[in-house]
Structures are given as C-alpha cells and as structure tokens.
C-alpha positions in Angstrom: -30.6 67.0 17.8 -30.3 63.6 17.3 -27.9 64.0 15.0 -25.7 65.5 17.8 -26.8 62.8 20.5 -24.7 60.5 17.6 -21.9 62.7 17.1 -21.3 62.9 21.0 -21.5 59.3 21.5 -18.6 58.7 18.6 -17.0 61.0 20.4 -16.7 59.7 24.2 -16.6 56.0 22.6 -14.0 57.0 20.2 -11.7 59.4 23.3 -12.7 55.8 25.6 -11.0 53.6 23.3 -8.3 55.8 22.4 -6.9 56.5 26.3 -7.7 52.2 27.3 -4.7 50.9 28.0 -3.4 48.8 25.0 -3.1 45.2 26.8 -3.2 42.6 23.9 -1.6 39.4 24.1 1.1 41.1 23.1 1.9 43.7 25.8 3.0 41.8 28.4 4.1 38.6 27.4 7.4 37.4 26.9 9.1 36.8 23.8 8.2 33.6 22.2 10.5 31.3 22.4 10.5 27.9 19.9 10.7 24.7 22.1 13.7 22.8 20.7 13.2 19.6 19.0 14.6 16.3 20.0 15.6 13.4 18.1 15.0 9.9 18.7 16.5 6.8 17.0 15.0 4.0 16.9 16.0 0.0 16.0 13.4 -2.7 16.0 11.7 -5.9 14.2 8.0 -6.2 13.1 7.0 -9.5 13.0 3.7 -9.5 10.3 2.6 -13.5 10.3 -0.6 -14.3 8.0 -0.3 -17.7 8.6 -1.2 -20.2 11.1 -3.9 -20.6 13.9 -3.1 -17.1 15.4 -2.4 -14.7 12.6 -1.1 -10.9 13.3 -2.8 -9.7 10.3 -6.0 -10.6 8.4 -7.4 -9.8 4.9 -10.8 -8.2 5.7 -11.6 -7.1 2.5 -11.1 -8.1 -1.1 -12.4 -7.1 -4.5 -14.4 -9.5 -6.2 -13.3 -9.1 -9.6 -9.2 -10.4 -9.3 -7.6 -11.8 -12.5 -6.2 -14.6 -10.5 -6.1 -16.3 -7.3 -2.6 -14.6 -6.1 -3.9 -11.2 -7.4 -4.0 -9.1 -4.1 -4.4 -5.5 -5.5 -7.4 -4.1 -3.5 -6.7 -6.2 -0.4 -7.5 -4.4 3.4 -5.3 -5.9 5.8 -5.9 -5.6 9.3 -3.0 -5.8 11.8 -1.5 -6.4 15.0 2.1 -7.0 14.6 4.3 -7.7 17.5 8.1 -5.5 17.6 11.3 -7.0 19.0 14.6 -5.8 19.2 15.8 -8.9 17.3 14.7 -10.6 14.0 14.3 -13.8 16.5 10.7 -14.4 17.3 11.5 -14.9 20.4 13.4 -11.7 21.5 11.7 -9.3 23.4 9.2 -7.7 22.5 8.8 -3.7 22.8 5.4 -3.2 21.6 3.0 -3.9 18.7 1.9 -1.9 15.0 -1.9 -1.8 15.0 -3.2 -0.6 11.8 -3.9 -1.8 8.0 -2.5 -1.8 4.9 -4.2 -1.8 1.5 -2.7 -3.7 -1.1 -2.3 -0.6 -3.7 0.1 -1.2 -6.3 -1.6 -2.8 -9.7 1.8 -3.8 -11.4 4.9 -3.2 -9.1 3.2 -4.5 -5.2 3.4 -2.1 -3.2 1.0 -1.0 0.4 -0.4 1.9 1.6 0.3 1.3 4.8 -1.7 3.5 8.3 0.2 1.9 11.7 0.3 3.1 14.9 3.7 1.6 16.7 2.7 1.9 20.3 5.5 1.2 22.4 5.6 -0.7 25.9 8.2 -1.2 27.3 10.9 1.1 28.9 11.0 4.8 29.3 8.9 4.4 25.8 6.0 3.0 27.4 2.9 4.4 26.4 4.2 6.3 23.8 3.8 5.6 19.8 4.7 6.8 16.4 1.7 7.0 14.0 3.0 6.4 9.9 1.1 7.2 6.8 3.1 6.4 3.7 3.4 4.1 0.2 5.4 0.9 0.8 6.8 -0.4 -2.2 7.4 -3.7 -0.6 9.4 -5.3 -3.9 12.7 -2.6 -3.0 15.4 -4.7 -0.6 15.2 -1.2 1.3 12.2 1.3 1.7 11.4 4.6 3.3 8.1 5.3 5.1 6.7 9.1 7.0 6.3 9.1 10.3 3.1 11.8 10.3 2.4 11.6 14.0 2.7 9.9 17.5 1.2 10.6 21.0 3.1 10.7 24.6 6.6 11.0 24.7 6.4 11.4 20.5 3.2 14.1 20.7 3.6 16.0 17.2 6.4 13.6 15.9 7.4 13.6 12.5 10.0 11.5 11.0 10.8 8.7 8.6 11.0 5.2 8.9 14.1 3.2 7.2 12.8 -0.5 6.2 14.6 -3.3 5.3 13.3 -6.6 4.7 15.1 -9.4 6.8 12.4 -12.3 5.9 9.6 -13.1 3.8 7.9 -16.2 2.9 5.4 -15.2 -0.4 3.8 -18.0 -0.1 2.0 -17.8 3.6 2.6 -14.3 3.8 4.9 -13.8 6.8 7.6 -11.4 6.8 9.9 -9.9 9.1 10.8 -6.6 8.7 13.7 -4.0 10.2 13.0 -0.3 11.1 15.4 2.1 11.2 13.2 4.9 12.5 14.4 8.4 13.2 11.6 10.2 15.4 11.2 14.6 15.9 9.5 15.7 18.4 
C-alpha cells in the first residue's frame, strides 16, 4: 500500500511538471543583444612632484636593508597627482591620479603602479579610469592597462600610452604625458 501511495505521488508530481507551462528566463525574453562599446581618447599631463613644502607623492614605506642611499627598490609611494591638459604647471587642471606605486624593479627601475585618474572637469566629471600595470620608467615611451573605471568609464578597459616630457632624478619630480585610449 504504501508502496502505491509513492508511485501515485511520482505520478501526479511527475504529469504536474510535465503539463506547467515552460516559462524560464528564456521563454519570453528578447534576444540578447550586446551593448556596443565606445571609445574614448584621451590627452593629458600628470604632474608627480616629490619635492618641496607640498609634495603630490610621499614615500610611506621603505625597506630597511638598501645597499645605498639612492637605492629605492621596495619603496611605497603614496600619490595625489594633479592632470592638465598641458605639460605647463599652470594649465588647467582636469583632475588628479590618487594611488601608489611600489618601486619594483631590482636592476632596470621600473613601478608597479595602482592609480585611479578621477576626472573633474567637463562632461568627464565624476568619472575615472582605474590602471594596474608595470611601469618600466627608464623607456622614453611606455604602455600601462587600464583594468577599470567608474561613471561615464564603468567596466573600462584600455591602455595607457606614456611618454616622459620631464624628470628631475634628483628631487624626484616628473611630468608625464598620457595617451590613453578608454572602452567602455
């Protein structure tokens, strides 16, 4: 008997399930169609000063077991660098790169850099492009990934063209072009 109670029940759950009406999240919906990408091209100037009264970046950490005084391999730089639209220190400024750099390169310098370029100014404003990549800062010209950004630049990817327009190795202070070509 009980035997047969089970049976029955496999029976109306199975004739129940079989006659339902298939509505998956397939049934109904419309064909997915892929948003299409823009591009984005962007020209600016970062402005990285370590010298001075008001620095824009700021070793917070360093090894204490260096070869010599100018050794910076395993340096943490902390920064807030202002971007312009010229090299000029005075041109006008579009927004800043938060972030830090490690100093990671033992014989050939080079950074590992994590920015955020947050942008305000224009129809940019509030938007940034987030870049995680190796910065071999000795090359005249570089390359750097942009991984991320948020607003107008929400699931960006990318790369970042660099040139070096100034540097100063003694204080620190460089100026630096970017090319940057943004998909979103």
């Amino acid at each position: 008997m009980e035997n047969s109670l089970i049976l029955a029940w496999i029976l109306v759950l199975g004739t129940a399930v079989a006659v339902a009406p298939c509505r998956g999240y397939y049934s109904d919906a419309e064909p997915y169609v892929p948003v299409l990408k823009k591009v984005t091209h962007l020209h600016f100037f970062l402005h990285d000063t370590m010298s001075g009264k008001v620095p824009s970046s700021v070793i917070v950490a360093r090894p204490n077991m260096t070869t010599s005084p100018n050794d910076t391999f395993g340096s943490v730089v902390v920064t807030d660098d202002r971007l312009t639209v010229g090299p000029d220190v005075k041109s006008e400024v579009i927004g800043n790169a938060q972030g830090l750099w490690v100093s990671s390169g033992r014989d050939v310098p080079c950074l590992t850099v994590y920015m955020d370029f947050g942008f305000t100014e224009g129809e940019l404003n509030g938007s940034s492009i987030s870049i995680f990549s190796r910065n071999p800062i000795v090359g005249t010209e570089r390359e750097l990934a942009v991984v991320g950004g948020r607003g107008k630049f929400r699931m960006a990817q990318g790369y970042a063209q660099l040139k070096t327009y100034f540097v100063n190795f003694t204080s620190g202070d460089a100026i630096v072009e970017y090319k940057v070509t943004v998909i979103y």
